[in-house]
N, C-alpha and C positions, 0 to 999 in steps of 0.2 A: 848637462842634460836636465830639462824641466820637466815635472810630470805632475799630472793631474788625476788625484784618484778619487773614486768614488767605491762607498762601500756599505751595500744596501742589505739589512739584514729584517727578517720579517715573519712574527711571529702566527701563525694562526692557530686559534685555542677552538673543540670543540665546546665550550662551556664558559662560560664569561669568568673572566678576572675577576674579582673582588680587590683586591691590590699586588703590588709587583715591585719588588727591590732590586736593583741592576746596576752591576758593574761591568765599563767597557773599557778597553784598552786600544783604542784603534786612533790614536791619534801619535803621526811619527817624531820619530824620536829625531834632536838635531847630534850630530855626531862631528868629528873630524871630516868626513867625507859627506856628509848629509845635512842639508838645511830645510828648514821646514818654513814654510813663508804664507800660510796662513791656516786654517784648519775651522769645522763648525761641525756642528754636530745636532741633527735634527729627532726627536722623539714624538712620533703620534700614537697614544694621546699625549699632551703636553704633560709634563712633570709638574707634579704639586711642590716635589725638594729635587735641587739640583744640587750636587758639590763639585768641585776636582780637587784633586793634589796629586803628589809623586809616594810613588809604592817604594820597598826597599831597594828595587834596584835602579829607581830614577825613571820608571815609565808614566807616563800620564794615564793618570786615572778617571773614572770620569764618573762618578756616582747621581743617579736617579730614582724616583720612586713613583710611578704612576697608581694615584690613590683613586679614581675612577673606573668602573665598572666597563670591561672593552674586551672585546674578544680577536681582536688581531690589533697587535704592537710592530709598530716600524719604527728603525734607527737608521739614521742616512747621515754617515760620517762622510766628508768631502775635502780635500787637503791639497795642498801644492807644494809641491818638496822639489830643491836642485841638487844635485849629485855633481861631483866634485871628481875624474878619475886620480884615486890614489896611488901612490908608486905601488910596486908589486914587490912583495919580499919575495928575496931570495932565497926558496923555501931551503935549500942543499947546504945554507953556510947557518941553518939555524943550528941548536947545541942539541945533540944527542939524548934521546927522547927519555934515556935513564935518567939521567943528569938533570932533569927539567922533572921528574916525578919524584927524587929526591930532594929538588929545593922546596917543594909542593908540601913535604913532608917534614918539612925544617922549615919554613920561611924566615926571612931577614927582612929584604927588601919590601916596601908597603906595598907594590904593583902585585906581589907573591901573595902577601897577607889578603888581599882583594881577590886573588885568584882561589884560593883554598878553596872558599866555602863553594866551589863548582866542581870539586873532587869527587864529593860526596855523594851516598845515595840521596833519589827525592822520588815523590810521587807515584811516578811515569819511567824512573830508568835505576835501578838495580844493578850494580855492578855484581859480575859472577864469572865463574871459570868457565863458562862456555862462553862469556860472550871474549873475555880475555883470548880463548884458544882463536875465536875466529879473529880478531887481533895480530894474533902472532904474526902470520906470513908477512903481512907490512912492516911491521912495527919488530924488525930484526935486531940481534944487539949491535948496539951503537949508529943507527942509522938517527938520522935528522929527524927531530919531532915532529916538524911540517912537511920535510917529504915523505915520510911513515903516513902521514894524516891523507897528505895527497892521495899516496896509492890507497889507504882504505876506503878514500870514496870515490875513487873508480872501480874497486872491485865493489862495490854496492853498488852502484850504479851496472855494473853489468852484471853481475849475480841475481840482481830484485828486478822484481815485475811489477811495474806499477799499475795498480788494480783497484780503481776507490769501492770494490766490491767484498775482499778480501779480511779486512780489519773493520772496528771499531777506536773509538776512543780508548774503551780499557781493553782492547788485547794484549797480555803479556805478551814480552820481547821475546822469550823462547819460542812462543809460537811462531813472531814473526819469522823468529830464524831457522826454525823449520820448514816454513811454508814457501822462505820467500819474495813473500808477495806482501804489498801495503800501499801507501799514500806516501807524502811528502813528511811529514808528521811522524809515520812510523821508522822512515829509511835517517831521520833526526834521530829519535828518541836509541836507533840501532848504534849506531855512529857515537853517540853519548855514552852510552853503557858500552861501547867498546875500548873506546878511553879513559872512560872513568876507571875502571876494570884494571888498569896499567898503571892507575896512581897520579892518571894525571888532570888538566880542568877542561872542561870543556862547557860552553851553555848553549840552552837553546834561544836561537833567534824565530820572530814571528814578523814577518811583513809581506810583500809583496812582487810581483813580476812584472815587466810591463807585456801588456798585451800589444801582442803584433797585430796587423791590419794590412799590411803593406801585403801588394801582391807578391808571388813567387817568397815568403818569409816563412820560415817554420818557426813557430812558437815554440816556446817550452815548456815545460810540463810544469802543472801547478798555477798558470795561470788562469784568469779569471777568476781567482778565487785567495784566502789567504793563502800564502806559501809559508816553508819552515826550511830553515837549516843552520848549522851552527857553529860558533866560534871556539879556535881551540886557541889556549893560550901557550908562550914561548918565551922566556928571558926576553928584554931587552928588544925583541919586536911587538910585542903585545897582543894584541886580538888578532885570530885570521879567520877570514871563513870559509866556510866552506861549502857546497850545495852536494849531496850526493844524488838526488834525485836527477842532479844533469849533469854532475860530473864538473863540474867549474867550480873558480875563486868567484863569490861575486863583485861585482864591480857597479857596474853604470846601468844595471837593470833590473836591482834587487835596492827596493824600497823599506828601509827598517822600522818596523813600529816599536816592539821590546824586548826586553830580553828576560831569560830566568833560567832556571836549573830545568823547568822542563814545562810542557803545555801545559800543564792544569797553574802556572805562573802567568802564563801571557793569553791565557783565552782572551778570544775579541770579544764576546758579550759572555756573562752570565750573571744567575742572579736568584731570585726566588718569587714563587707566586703561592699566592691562594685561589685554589681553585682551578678552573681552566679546563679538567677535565684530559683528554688526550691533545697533542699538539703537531702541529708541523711546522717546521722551519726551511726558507727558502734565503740561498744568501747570493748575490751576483756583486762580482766585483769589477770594474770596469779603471783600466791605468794608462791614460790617455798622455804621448809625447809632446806639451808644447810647443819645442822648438825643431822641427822636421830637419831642417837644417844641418841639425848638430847630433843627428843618428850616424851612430858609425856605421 
């Protein structure tokens, strides 16, 4: 599968910039299953300093500074990535989700010692006994770490409402889990803190969906726009992921940009300004299938 994304973000400032320091993360990542075959990245107004490198988890970074006085900033990141369908673990023969949050807590193995540091609290997700208790029902003793993981995000997936009305960026998870109701983002950051919560790893993934076009196709939720969900780790399978916003493994329709312990790791742009006054921000993202053909 080929795809082609576009990914338009667009600042408009009541009151002129004076200058503007930015970090962006929107360029994909190549993985076992993903190859990234070209990528660019446009800024108006043009940047006085450009840099890139790889952040601690190996994401592409992409540092700018626009020293010019401008009251709307556009970033038009544009990429071509192929997808590769990987075998599907067999989530019922993985090891008993005890057993995997005890080597978590002893490691040996390097794959283990890489996994830890996703144990932990960060940012955006808070391990606690409420998010544990909503845990529990999947995640039974001695049941499979990934079919435990599975059932938790089908029951979030049918317990949540997805509502981009509902949340912000910083609403606490108790809320969410109160309410309910959230984004892509939030039904991540729930799902995180409910593993982490059990002792075991999990990170948040940031990329994207392909947008359907095709008549009579139902899109999925999250597209147009960034999407979020994430990987839990396993002995000796490694990464799996996972969507709760639709209830799926992804596969051949989930575009990866980065990864981290939680969104305020892989935001797509941020940065700092002088001045500006109040802003609005408008972002469309557009994931176009090159090869028609090769749509399952």
């Amino acid at each position: 599968m080929i795809y082609r994304i576009r990914h338009r973000t667009v600042y408009d400032y009541t009151e002129p910039v004076t200058i503007s320091h930015h970090a962006a993360r929107l360029r994909p990542r190549t993985t076992a299953a993903q190859e990234e075959r070209g990528w660019s990245l446009k800024v108006t107004p043009t940047p006085a300093v450009d840099s890139g490198r790889r952040d601690f988890f190996g994401n592409a970074v992409s540092f700018f500074t626009v020293q010019q006085l401008h009251s709307r900033l556009d970033i038009v990141s544009e990429s071509e990535v192929v997808l590769q369908p990987g075998a599907v673990p067999d989530l019922d023969r993985s090891p008993p989700w005890e057993f995997v949050a005890e080597s978590l807590r002893r490691p040996v193995a390097a794959e283990e010692f890489e996994a830890q540091q996703f144990t932990f609290e960060s940012p955006h997700v808070r391990p606690s006994r409420e998010l544990a208790a909503y845990a529990a029902p999947s995640f039974v003793p001695g049941r499979p770490v990934l079919a435990a993981m599975k059932d938790l995000n089908r029951r979030i997936f049918k317990e949540f409402t997805f509502d981009p009305a509902a949340t912000t960026v910083a609403t606490p998870l108790e809320e969410v889990l109160r309410a309910r109701r959230g984004v892509c983002q939030d039904f991540t950051h729930l799902a995180l803190g409910c593993v982490r919560s059990l002792g075991l790893a999990a990170r948040y993934v940031s990329g994207y969906l392909r947008t359907y076009r095709e008549k009579n196709e139902v899109g999925l939720v999250g597209a147009d726009a960034s999407h979020a969900w994430l990987s839990v780790f396993s002995p000796e399978v490694g990464w799996v992921d996972f969507d709760p916003t639709n209830n799926l493994l992804p596969r051949l329709e989930h575009i990866t940009v980065a990864y981290g312990r939680d969104f305020a790791e892989v935001s797509p742009v941020s940065g700092i300004i002088v001045g500006g006054g109040e802003h609005r921000v408008n972002v469309a993202v557009k994931v176009e299938v090159l090869d028609p053909a090769a749509v399952p």
